[in-house]
N, C-alpha and C positions, 0 to 999 in steps of 0.2 A: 504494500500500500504506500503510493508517491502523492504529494502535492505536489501537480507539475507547475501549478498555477504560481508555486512561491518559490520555483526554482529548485527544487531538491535534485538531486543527482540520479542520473540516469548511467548504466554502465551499458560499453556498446553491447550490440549484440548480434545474434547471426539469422535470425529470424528470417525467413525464404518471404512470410506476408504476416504485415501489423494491420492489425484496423484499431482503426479509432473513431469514438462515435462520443465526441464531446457537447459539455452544453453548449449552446449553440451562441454563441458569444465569443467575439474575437480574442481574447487575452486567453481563453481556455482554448479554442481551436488552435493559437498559434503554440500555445504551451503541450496539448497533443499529439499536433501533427513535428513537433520539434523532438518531443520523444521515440514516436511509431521511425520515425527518417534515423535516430540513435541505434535504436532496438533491431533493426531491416537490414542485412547485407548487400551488399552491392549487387545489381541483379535485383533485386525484392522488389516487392510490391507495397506499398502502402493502401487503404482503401479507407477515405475518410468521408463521414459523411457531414452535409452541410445543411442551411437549412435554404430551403425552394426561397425564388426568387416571390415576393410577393409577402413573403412573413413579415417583414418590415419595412420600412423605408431603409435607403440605403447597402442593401444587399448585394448588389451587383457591385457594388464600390469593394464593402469586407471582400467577396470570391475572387476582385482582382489582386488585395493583399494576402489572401492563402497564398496565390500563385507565384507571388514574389519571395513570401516567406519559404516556401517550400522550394523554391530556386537557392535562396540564400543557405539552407540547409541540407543541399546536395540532392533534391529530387527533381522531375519532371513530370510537367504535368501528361498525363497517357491519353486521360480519357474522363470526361464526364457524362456519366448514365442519369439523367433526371428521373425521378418518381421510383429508384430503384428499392427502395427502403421505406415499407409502410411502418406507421408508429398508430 
């Protein structure tokens, strides 16, 4: 059990695919998807969910900083599947 949200320590790891399915608010998605890209070896997959365009104002703006975070943390973006995940 990590508070990724306060910075606790993540040790790498070799993981083939992380998912992560944070609350849906930017400081925890960037704090998720910075762990899952830790945890994932080279080759891996990440699979992170976001929330649909339309939940709030300003969405489209957060999904273009995952994309930079997730750049800055050595991943790429593959593919986004909308609606792929019912709650």
């Amino acid at each position: 059990c990590t508070d990724l949200v306060r910075g606790e320590p993540v040790n790498a790891g070799s993981a083939g695919v992380a998912v992560a399915d944070p609350p849906w608010y930017p400081e925890h998605t960037s704090a998720f998807l910075w762990a899952a890209a830790r945890l994932t070896r080279v080759g891996g997959h990440v699979l992170l969910s976001l929330p649909p365009e339309g939940t709030r104002p300003g969405i489209p703006a957060e999904r273009a900083d995952v994309v930079r975070s997730a750049a800055a943390f050595g991943l790429r973006l593959v593919g986004i599947e909308p609606r792929a995940l019912g709650y």
